[in-house]
N, C-alpha and C positions, 0 to 999 in steps of 0.2 A: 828089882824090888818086887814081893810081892804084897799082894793086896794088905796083909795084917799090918804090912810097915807104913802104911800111909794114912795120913789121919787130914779128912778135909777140915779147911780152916790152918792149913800151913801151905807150905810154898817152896813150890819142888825146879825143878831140872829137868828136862826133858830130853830124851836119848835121838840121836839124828834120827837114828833106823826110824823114827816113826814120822816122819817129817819123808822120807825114802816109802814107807808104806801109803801115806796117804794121798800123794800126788795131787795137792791142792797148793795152788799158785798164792791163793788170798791167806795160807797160814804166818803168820809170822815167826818166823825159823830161827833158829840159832844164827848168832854171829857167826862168820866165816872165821876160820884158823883154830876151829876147837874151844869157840868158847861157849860159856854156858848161858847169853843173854838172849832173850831175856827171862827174866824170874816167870812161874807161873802159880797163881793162887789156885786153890783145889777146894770143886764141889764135889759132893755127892750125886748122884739123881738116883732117888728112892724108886721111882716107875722103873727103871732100864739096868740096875745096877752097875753102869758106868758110872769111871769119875769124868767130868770133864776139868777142863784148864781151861782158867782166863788169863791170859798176857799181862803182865805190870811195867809200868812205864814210869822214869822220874821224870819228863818231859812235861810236868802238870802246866807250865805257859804254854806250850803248844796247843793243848787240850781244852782250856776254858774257853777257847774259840768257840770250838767244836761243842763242847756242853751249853753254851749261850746261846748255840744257834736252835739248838732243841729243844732247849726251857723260851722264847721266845714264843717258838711256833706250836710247840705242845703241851709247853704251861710246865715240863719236866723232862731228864735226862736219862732214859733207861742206860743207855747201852757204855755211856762210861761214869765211872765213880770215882769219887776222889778224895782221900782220907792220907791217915798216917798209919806209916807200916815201917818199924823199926827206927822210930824217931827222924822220919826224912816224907818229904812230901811222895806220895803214891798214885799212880794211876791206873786204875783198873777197868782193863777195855774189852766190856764183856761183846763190843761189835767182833772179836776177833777170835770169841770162844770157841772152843771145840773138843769132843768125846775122844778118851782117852783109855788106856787099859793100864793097869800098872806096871806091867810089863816094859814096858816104855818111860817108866820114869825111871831118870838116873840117881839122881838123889835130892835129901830136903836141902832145901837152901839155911847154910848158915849165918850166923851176923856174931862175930866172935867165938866163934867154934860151938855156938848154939842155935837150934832152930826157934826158932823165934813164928808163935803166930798169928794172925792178921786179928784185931783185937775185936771182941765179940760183935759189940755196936756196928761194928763197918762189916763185919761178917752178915751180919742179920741184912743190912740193906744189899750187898750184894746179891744174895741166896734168893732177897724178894724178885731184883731185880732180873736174876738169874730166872725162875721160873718162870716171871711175867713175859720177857723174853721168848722162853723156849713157846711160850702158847701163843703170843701171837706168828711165829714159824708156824705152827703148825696149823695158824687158820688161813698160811700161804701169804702174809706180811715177812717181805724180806726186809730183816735191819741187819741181818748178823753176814761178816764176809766170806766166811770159808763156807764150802756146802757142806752144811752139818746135816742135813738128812744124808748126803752117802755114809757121809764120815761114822753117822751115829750107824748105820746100816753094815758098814765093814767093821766095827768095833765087836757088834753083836753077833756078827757070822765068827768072828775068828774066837770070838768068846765061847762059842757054841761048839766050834770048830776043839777047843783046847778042852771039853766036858767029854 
């Protein structure tokens, strides 16, 4: 795909080869045997012009564990979200985000032979949550699992690399 086919605020497929490029143990990767799980929700970042991908999970009982423990202690849950995406519960885990080229995406995810996308309201708390995210990274608070400073670091060289 490139860039003009992709529209953040929908929900893509990711090609192995990029999962083979980044060499990161913490990504969550496709299913084994060729399949395409799991879904991925799509930012922009306005600073970098990378998209990044957050992972989507239906496993939302698994999750509110994890969201409880961090509204507890911090009074809020940045790093997973939990809405409706294509009329079925959704879980978006942005601890598991990561910078992306669209080079690497295989294609939008359908839901009836249509792309379907993630509905504004849960877009806007994502996108906050998403920046709020990326700056505490960068003032060296780790919450997110894969190293997105290389990650974002080799997205940019190979983008630079392909200009």
């Amino acid at each position: 795909m490139d860039e003009s086919d992709i529209n953040p605020g929908y929900v893509y497929h990711i090609k192995d080869s990029y999962f083979d490029a980044a060499k990161d143990d913490k990504l969550i990767r496709n299913h084994e045997g060729g399949s395409y799980r799991p879904t991925y929700f799509c930012v922009a970042d306005q600073k970098t012009g990378l998209l990044w991908v957050i992972p989507m999970s239906s496993r939302a009982e698994k999750y509110k564990t994890h969201m409880q423990k961090d509204i507890d202690r911090y009074g809020k849950c940045l790093k997973i979200v939990m809405g409706e995406y294509a009329n079925v519960n959704a879980v978006f885990l942005l601890q598991n985000m990561f910078p992306i080229l669209p080079k690497y995406i295989d294609h939008i995810h359908l839901v009836k032979q249509n792309p379907v996308p993630v509905n504004t309201r849960l877009q806007a708390i994502i996108g906050s949550n998403f920046r709020e995210l990326l700056r505490l990274h960068r003032r060296g608070i780790k919450i997110i699992f894969p190293d997105i400073t290389r990650l974002e670091r080799l997205m940019l060289d190979e983008l630079a690399a392909s200009r």
